[in-house]
RODO-2510 file (C-alpha; in nm, 4 decimals, decimal comma):
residues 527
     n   res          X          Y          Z
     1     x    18,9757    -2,9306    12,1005
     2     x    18,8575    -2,6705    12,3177
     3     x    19,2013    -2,5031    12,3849
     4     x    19,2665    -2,5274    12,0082
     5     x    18,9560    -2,3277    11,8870
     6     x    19,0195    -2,0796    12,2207
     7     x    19,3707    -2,0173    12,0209
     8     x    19,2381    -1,9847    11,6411
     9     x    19,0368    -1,7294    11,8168
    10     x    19,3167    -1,5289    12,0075
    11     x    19,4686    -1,5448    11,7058
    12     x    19,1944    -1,4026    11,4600
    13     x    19,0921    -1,1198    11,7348
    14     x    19,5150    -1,0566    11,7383
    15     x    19,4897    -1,0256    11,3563
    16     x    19,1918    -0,8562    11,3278
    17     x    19,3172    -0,5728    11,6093
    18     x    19,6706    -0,5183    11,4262
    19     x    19,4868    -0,5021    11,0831
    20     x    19,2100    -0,2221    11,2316
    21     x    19,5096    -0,0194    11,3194
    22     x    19,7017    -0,0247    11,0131
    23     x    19,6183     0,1775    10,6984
    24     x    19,7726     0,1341    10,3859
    25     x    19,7909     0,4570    10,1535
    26     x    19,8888     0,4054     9,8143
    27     x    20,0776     0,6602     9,6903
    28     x    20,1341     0,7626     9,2977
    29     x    20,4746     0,8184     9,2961
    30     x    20,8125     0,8511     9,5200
    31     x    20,8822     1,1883     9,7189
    32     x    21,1670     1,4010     9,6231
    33     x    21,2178     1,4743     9,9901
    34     x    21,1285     1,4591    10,3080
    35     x    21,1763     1,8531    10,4041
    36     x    20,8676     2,0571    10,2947
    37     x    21,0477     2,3239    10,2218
    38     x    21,2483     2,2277     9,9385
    39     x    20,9208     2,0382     9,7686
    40     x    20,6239     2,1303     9,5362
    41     x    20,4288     1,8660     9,4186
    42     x    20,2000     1,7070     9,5987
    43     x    20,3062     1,3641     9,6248
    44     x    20,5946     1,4616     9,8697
    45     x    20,4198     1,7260    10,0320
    46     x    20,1627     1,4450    10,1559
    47     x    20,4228     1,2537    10,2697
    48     x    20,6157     1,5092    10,4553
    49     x    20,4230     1,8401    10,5761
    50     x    20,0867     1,6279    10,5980
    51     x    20,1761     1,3460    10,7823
    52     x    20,5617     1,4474    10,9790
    53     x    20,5221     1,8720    11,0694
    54     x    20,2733     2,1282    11,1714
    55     x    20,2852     2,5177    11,0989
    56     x    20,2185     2,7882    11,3230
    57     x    19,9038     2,8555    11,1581
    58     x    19,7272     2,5897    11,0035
    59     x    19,4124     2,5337    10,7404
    60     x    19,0818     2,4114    10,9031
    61     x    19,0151     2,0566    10,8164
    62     x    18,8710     2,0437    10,4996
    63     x    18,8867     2,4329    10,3814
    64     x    19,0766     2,7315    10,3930
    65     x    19,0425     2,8915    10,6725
    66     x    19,3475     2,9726    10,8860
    67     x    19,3071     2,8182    11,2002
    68     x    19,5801     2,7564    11,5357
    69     x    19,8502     2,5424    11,5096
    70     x    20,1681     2,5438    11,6719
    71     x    20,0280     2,9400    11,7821
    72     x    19,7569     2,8784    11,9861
    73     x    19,6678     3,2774    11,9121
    74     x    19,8131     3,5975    11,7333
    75     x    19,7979     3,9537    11,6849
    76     x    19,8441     4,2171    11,3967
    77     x    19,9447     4,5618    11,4159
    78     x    19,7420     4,8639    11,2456
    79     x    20,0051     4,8839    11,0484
    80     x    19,9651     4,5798    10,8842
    81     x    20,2881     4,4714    10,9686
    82     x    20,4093     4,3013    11,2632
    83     x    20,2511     3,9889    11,3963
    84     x    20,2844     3,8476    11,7562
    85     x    20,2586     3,5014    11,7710
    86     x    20,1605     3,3391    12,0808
    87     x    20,2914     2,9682    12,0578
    88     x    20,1875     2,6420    12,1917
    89     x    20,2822     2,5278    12,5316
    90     x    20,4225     2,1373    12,5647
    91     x    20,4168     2,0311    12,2321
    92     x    20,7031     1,7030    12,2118
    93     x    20,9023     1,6807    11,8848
    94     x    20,9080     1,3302    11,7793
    95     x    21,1710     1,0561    11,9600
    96     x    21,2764     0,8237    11,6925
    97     x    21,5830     0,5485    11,6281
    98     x    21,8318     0,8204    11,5435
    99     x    21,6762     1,1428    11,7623
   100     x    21,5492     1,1814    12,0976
   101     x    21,4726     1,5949    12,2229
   102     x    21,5616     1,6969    12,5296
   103     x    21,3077     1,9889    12,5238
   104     x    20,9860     2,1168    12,3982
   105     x    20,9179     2,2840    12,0744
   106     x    20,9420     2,6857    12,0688
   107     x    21,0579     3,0194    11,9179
   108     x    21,4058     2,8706    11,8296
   109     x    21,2448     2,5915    11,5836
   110     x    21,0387     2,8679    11,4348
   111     x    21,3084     3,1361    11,3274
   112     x    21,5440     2,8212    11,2635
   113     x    21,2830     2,7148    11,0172
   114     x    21,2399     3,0478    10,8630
   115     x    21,5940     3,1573    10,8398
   116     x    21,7336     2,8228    10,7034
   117     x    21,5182     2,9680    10,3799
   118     x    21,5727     3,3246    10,4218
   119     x    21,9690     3,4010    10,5409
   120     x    22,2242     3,2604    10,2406
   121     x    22,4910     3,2442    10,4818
   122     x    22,3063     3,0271    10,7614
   123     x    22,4333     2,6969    10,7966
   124     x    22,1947     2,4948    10,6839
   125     x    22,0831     2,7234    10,3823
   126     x    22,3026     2,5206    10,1354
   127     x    22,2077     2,1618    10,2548
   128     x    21,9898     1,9971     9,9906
   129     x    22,1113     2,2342     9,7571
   130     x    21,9855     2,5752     9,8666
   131     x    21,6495     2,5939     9,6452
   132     x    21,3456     2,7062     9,7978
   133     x    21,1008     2,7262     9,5260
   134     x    20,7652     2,8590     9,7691
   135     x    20,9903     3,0970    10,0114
   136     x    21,2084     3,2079     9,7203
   137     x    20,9134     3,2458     9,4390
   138     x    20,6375     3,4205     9,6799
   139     x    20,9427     3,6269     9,8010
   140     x    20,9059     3,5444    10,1328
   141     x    21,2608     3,6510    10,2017
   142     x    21,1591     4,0023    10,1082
   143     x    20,8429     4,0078    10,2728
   144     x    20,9754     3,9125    10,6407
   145     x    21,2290     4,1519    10,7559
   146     x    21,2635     4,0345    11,1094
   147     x    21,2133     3,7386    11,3341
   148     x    21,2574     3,7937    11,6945
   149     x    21,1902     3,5842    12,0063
   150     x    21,0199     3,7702    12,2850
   151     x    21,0131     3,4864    12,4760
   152     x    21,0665     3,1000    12,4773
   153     x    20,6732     3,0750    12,3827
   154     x    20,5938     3,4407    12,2161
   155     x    20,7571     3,5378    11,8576
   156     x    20,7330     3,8724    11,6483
   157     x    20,7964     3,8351    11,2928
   158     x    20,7973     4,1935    11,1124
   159     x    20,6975     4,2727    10,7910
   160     x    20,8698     4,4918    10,5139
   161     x    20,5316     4,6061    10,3791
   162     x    20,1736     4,4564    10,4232
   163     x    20,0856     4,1423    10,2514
   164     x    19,7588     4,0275    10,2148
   165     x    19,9083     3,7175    10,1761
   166     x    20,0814     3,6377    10,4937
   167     x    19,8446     3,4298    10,6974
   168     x    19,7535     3,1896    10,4271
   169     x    20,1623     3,1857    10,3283
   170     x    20,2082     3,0684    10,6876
   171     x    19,9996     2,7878    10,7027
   172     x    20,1216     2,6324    10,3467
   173     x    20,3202     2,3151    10,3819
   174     x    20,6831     2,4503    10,2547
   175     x    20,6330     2,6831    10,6396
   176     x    20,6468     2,3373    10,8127
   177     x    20,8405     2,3734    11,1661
   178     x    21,1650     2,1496    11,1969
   179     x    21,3423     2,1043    11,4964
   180     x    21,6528     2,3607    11,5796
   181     x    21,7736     2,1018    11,7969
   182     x    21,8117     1,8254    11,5573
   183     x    21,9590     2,0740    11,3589
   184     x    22,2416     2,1010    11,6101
   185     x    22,3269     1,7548    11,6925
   186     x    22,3356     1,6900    11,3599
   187     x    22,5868     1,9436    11,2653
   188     x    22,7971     1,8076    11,5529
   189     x    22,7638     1,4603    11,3794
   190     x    22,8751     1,6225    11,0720
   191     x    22,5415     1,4898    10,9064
   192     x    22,3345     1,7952    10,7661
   193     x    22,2116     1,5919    10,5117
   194     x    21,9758     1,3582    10,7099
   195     x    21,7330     1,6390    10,8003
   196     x    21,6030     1,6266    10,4953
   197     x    21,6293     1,2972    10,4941
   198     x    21,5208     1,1075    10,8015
   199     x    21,2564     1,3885    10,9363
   200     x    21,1784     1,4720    11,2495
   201     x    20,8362     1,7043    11,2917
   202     x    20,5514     1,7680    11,5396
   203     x    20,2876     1,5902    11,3234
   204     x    20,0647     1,3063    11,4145
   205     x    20,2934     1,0905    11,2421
   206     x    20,6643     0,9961    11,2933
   207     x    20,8721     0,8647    11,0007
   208     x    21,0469     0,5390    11,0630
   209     x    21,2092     0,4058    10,7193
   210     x    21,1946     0,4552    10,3004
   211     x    21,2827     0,2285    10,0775
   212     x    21,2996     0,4544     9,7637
   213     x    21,0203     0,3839     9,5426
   214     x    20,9255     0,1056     9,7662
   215     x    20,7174     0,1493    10,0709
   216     x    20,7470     0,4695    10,3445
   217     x    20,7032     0,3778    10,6450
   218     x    20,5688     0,5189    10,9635
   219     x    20,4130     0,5371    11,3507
   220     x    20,1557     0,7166    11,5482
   221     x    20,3155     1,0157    11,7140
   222     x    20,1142     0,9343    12,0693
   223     x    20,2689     1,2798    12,1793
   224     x    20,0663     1,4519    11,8997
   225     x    19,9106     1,7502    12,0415
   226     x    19,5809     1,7317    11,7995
   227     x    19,3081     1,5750    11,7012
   228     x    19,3946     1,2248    11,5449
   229     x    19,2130     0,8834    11,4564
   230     x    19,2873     0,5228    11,5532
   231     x    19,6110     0,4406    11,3315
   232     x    19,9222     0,3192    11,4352
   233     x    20,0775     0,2318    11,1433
   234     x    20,0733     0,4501    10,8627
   235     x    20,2077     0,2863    10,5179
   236     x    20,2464     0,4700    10,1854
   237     x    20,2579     0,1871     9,9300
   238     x    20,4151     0,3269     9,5953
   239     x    20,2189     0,2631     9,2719
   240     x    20,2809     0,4559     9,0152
   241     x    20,0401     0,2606     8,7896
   242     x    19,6820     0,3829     8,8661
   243     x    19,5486     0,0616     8,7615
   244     x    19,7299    -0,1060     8,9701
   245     x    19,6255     0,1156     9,2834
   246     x    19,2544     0,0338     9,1840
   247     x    19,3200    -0,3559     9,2078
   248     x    19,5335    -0,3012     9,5245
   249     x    19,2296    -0,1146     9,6701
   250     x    18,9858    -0,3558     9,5423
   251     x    19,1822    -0,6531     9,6946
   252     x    19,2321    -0,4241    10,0404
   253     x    19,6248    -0,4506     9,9577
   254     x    19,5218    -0,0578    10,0277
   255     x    19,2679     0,0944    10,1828
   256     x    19,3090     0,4354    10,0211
   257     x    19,3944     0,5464     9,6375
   258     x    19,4795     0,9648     9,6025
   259     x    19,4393     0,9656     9,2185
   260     x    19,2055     0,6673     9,0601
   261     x    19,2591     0,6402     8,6802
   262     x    18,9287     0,8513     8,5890
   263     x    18,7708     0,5253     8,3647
   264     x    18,7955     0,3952     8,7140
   265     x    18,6079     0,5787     8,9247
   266     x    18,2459     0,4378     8,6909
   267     x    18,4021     0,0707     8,8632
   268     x    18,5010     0,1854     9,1854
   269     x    18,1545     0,3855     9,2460
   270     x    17,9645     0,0492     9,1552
   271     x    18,1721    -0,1098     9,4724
   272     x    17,9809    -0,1731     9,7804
   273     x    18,3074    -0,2477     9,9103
   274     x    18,4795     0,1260     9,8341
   275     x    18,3627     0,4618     9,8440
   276     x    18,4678     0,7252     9,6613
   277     x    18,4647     1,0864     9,6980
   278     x    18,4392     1,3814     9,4577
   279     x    18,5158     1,7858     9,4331
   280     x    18,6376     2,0369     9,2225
   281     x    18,9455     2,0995     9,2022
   282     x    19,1258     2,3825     9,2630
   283     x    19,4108     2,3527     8,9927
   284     x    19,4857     2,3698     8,6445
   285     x    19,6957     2,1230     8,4375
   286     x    19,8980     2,2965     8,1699
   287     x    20,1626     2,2843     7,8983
   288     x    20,4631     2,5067     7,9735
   289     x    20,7117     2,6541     7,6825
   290     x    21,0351     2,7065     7,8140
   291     x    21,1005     3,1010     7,6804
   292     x    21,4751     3,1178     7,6994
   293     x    21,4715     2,8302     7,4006
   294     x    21,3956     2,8998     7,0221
   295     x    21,1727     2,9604     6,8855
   296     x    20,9341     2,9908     7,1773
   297     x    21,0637     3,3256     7,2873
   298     x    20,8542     3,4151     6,9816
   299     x    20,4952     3,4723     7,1191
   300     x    20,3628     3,3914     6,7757
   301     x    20,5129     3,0297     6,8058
   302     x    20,3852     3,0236     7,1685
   303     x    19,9704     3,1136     7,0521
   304     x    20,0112     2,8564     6,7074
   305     x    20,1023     2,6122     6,9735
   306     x    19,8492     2,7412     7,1482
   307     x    19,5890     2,6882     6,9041
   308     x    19,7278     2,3934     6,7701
   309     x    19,5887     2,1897     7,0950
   310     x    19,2440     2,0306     7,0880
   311     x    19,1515     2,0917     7,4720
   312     x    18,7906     1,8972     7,4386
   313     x    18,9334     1,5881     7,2838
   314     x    19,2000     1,5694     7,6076
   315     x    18,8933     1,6002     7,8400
   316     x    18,7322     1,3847     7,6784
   317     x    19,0164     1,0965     7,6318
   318     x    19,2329     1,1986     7,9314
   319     x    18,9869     1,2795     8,2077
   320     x    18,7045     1,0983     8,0614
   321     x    18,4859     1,4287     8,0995
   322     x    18,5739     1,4588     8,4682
   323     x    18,7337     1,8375     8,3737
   324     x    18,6646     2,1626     8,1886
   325     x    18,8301     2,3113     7,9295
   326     x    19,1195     2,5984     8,0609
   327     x    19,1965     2,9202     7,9278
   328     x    19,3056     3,0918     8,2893
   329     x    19,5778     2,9807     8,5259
   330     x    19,3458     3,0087     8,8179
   331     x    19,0239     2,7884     8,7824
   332     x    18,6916     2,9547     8,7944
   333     x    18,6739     2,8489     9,1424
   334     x    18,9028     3,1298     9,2796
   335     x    18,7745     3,4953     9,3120
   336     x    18,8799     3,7109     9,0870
   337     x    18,8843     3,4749     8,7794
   338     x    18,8333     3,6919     8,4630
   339     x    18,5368     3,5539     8,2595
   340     x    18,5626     3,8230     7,9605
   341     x    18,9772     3,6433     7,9124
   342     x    18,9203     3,5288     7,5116
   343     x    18,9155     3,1661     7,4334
   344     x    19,2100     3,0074     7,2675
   345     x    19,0092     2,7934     7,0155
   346     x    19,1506     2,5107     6,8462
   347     x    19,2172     2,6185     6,4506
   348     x    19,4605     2,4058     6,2549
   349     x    19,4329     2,7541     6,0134
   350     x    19,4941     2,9717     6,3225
   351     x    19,7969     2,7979     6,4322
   352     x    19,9721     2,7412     6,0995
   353     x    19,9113     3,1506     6,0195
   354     x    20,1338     3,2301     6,3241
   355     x    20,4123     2,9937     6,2377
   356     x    20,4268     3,1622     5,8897
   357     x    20,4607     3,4819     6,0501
   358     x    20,6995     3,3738     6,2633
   359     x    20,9293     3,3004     5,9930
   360     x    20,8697     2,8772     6,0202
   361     x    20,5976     2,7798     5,7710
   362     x    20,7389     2,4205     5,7469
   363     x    20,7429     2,4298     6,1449
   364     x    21,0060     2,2743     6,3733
   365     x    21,1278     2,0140     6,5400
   366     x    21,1105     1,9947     6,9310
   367     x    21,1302     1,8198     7,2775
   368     x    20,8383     1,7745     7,4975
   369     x    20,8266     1,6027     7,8631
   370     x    20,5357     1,4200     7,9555
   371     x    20,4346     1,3824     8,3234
   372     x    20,5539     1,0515     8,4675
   373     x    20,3084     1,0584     8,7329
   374     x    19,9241     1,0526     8,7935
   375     x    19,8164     1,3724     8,9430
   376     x    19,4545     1,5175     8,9368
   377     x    19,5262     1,7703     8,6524
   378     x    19,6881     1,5096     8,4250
   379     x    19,5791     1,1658     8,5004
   380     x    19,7563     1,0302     8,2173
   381     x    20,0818     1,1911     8,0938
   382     x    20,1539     0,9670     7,8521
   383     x    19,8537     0,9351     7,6442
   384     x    19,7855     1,3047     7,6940
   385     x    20,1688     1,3555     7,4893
   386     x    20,0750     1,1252     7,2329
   387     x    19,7830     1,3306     7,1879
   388     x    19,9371     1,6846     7,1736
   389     x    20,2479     1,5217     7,0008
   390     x    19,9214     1,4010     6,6836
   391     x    19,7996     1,7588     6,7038
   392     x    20,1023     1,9626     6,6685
   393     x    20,1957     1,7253     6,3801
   394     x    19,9047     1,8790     6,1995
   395     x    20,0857     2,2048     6,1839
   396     x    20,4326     2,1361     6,1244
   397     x    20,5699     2,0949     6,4551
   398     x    20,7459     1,7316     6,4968
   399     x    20,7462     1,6769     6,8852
   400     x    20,9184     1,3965     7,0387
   401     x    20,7900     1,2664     7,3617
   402     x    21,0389     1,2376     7,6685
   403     x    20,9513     1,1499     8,0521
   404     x    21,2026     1,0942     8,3535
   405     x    21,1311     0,9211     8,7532
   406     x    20,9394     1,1854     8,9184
   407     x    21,1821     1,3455     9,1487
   408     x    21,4382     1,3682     8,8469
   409     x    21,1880     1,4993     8,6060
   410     x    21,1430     1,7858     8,9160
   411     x    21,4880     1,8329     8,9662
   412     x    21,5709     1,8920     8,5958
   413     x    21,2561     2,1245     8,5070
   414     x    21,3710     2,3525     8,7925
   415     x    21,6573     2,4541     8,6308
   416     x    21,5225     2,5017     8,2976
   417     x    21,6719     2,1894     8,0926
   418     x    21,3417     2,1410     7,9352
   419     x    21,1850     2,2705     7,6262
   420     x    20,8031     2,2164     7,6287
   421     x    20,7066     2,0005     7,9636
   422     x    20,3645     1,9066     8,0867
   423     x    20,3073     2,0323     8,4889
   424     x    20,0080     2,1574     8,6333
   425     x    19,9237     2,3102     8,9618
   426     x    19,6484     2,2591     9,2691
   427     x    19,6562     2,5592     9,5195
   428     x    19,8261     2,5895     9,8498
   429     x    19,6039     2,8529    10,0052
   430     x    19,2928     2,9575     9,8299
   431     x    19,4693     3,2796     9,7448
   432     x    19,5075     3,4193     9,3051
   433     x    19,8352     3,4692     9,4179
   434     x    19,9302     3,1172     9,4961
   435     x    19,9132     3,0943     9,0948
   436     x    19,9912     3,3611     8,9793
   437     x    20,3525     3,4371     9,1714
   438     x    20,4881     3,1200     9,2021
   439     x    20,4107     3,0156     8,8369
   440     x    20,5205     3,2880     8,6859
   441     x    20,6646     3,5608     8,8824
   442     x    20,9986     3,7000     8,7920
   443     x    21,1322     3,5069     9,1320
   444     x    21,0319     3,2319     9,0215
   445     x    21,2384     3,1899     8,7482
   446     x    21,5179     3,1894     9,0167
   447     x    21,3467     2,9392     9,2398
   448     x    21,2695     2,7197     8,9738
   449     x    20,8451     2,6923     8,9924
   450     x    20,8360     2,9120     8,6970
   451     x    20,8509     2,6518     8,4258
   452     x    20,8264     2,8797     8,1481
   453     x    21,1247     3,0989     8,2847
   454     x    20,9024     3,3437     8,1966
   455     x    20,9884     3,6833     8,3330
   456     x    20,7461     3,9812     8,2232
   457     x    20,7745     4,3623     8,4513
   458     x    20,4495     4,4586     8,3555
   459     x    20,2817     4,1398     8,4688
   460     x    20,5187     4,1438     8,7659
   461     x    20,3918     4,4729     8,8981
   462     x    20,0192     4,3488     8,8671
   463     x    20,0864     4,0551     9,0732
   464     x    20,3217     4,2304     9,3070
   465     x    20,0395     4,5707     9,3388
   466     x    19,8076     4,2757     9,3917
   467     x    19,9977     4,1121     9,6810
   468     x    20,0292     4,4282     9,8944
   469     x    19,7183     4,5742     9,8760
   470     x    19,4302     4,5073    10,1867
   471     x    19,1423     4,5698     9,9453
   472     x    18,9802     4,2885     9,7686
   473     x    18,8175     4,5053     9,5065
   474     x    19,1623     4,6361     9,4525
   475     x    19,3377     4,3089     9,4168
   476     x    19,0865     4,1614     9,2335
   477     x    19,1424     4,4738     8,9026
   478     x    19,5304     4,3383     8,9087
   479     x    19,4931     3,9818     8,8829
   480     x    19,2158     4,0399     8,6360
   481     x    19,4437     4,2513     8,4264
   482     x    19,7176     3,9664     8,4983
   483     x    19,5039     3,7301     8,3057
   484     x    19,4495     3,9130     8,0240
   485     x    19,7918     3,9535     8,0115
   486     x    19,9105     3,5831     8,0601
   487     x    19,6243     3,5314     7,7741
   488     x    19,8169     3,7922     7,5181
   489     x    20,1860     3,6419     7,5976
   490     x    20,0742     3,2515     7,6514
   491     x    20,4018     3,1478     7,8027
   492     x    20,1942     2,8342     7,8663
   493     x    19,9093     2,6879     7,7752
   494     x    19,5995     2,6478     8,0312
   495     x    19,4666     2,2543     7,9385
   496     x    19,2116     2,1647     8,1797
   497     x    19,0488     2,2390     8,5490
   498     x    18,9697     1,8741     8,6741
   499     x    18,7554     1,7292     8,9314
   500     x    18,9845     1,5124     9,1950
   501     x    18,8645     1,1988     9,3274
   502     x    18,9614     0,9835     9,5985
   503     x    18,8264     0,6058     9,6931
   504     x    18,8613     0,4300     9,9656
   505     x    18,7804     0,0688    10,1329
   506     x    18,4185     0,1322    10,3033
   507     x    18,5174     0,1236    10,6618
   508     x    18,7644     0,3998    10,6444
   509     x    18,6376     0,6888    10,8450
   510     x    18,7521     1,0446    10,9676
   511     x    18,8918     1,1663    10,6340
   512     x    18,8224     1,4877    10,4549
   513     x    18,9114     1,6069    10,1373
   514     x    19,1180     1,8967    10,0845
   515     x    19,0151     2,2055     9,8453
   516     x    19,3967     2,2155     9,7927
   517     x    19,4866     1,8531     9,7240
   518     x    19,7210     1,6937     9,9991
   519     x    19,5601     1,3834    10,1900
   520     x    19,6023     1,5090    10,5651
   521     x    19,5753     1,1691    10,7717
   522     x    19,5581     1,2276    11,0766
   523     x    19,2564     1,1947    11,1614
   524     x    19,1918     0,8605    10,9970
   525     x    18,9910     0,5700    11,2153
   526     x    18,9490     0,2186    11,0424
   527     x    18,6591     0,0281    11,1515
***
């Protein structure tokens, strides 16, 4: 009897151990990859960047500011224009089933990562089809005009002109550091592909299987060379349902949900059990007109659209009041937001006077793509379409309502095969800029993270003078002017600035939120 209650008690410690070291993450959707740089939403960025890489600069727990990462130090010239990076000594890429390094991380990893994006003709360029929406929109190829090793653990990169931008560029997830050395073995397997595929980072995690809108998979990295918590298992559980993420958090199936269904959070905040934690967001959810397609190269159809949209009754129904009404790209959060921007009121009258002048007094017939997913700036793509789709009906225009898998509704909007869609956008870096040039800057169209394909020179020059000026007094006139600009044109509609919550079981420690929405896990301990 004795020797049987000793073993129910191995047992339950056993369980009990295993289970303390295992967190569960539910995730809203499938990522479209596994490489950082080829990825823009935030659902694979959490599951990549966050949890497989580092960057040579990173963003201090929590915030914005740049702190060291994978450069332990660096220096910038008077110029403005070449920075020295000093980088970090003994820092292990991951061993997994299908890579084991035979060296450290250094300079190579660093200008391989950075010239995979910038050089067309490098050999990996072209793998995973060449598109770099955050190098190629923020013109990053532009901006660097020379990477140079000075020595294994010391790297130069060299500017064209200054850019206020640089530091905060760096640390942004699509920057992520893969391993040159992987890169080669896998070329002499003749299997390119998997780098994007089967990842292999620095991070405090180290991927170990996906089963494709399924379950990811993966391990502590006890190599990592930062701070981390108590996990040794790391599981991202996909669910695209929010509802169903509550009741798998509520039944510990998960111990974390990213994006609670906001008549949720009333339920989950009442729950001894779960805690849940709340911000403002820094990000915008938006409709976006695709210019190149009649009529809405007509900036007449684009403000009766505009117009047409009852913003309140979204925040209301959608984010059940968790959100403010839009009419900037960049939420009032961000310096150099421009108060005296006119509102775009709702006016049935309004909007049907601009289609008439436009030549369409009956109105049209169109396309629009709601967002499959729940993200913080549209917790509910669905409803939110039927809601527009009732709205616009009031003035003529007959919408119907189409939606893809995530990654394919990405992969299609990138190259323009939409006509209206619903996106939205939380910042990378803290920086006007972040919104501004990859939403719709000219290179953007290119890239693909200009979903308007919107491509105006005098806006263009703001944003650009903006970029490569030092002063913020200076920046701050251009993106100010930028707004009013965006405001005139309306190549897409500004919805709402949410508030982003996140719940978790009660015992979950060590986790911050981010200003810029990824969960970083790292340094997660479960009690």
């Amino acid at each position: 009897m004795q020797a049987k209650v000793l073993l129910i008690l191995i047992f339950i410690s056993f369980s009990t151990q295993s289970w303390a070291k295992s967190f569960v993450y539910c995730s809203e959707g499938s990522p479209s990859s596994f490489n950082p740089q080829l990825v823009t939403d935030g659902t694979s960025i959490t599951a990549s960047s966050a949890t497989v890489y580092n960057r040579l600069v990173e963003f201090e727990s929590g915030g914005t500011k740049i702190v060291p990462g994978l450069a332990t130090s660096w220096e910038i010239s008077k110029d403005k224009k070449v920075y020295t990076f000093n980088l970090r000594k003994g820092v292990k890429f991951h061993t997994t089933k299908y890579f084991k390094p035979t060296h450290d991380f250094n300079a190579q990893d660093v200008i391989f990562s950075i010239e995979r994006q910038k050089l067309k003709d490098h050999p990996f360029h072209n793998v995973g089809g060449g598109k770099y929406e955050y190098f190629d929109g923020m013109e990053m190829g532009q901006s660097i005009s020379e990477i140079k090793e000075i020595n294994p653990l010391k790297l130069q990169i060299t500017l064209a002109k200054p850019d206020a931008t640089f530091l905060a560029n760096l640390a942004m997830s699509f920057m992520s550091i893969l391993s040159s050395e992987y890169a080669t073995k896998l070329t002499a397997q003749n299997k390119k592909e998997d780098i994007d595929k089967l990842p292999v980072g620095t991070g405090p995690y180290v991927f170990i299987s996906y089963q494709k809108d399924s379950v990811i998979r993966y391990e502590d990295n006890k190599s990592f060379w930062g701070k981390k918590g108590n996990v040794d298992k790391l599981i991202f559980a996909i669910t695209p349902d929010a509802n169903v993420r509550t009741q798998k958090l509520k039944t510990n199936e998960c111990q974390f949900v990213g994006e609670p269904a906001p008549a949720d959070i009333p339920g989950l905040k009442a729950n001894s059990k779960i805690k849940v934690l709340e911000s403002a967001g820094l990000n915008v959810g938006f409709l976006a007109m695709n210019v190149t397609k009649k009529p809405f190269d007509n900036v007449l159809v684009r403000r009766a659209v505009a117009h047409a949209l009852d913003k309140n009754t979204y925040i209301n129904a959608i984010y059940m009041g968790n959100a403010q009404a839009a009419k900037n790209l960049i939420p009032p959060t961000i310096w150099s937001y421009n108060n005296a921007v006119p509102e775009t009121k709702y006016s049935v009258e309004t909007a049907r006077e601009l289609l008439k002048k436009a030549g369409l007094p009956n109105g049209f017939e169109t396309e629009m793509w709601t967002l499959p997913v729940s993200r913080p700036y549209n917790p509910n793509g669905k409803k939110m379409g039927e809601l527009m789709q009732a709205d616009l009906a009031k003035v003529g225009i007959k919408v119907k309502l189409v939606s893809f898998d995530w990654p394919t509704y990405l992969e299609k909007s990138k190259s323009g095969q939409h006509t209206m869609i619903q996106l939205g956008w939380t910042g990378d870096n803290g920086d006007p800029d972040n919104f501004f040039n990859v939403l719709l800057g000219c290179a953007s169209v290119t890239s693909g993270s200009n979903y308007p394909r919107w491509c105006n020179e005098k806006f263009n020059k703001l944003i650009d003078d903006a970029k490569t000026s030092t002063d913020l007094k200076v920046r701050t006139k251009y993106y100010m002017s930028a707004q009013l600009l965006q405001n005139e044109q309306m190549p897409l509609v500004p919805i709402a600035h949410s508030r982003t919550f996140k719940a978790m079981a009660a015992n979950i420690k060590g986790y911050k939120q981010d200003p810029l929405g990824q969960d970083y896990l790292a340094g997660i301990i479960v009690e």
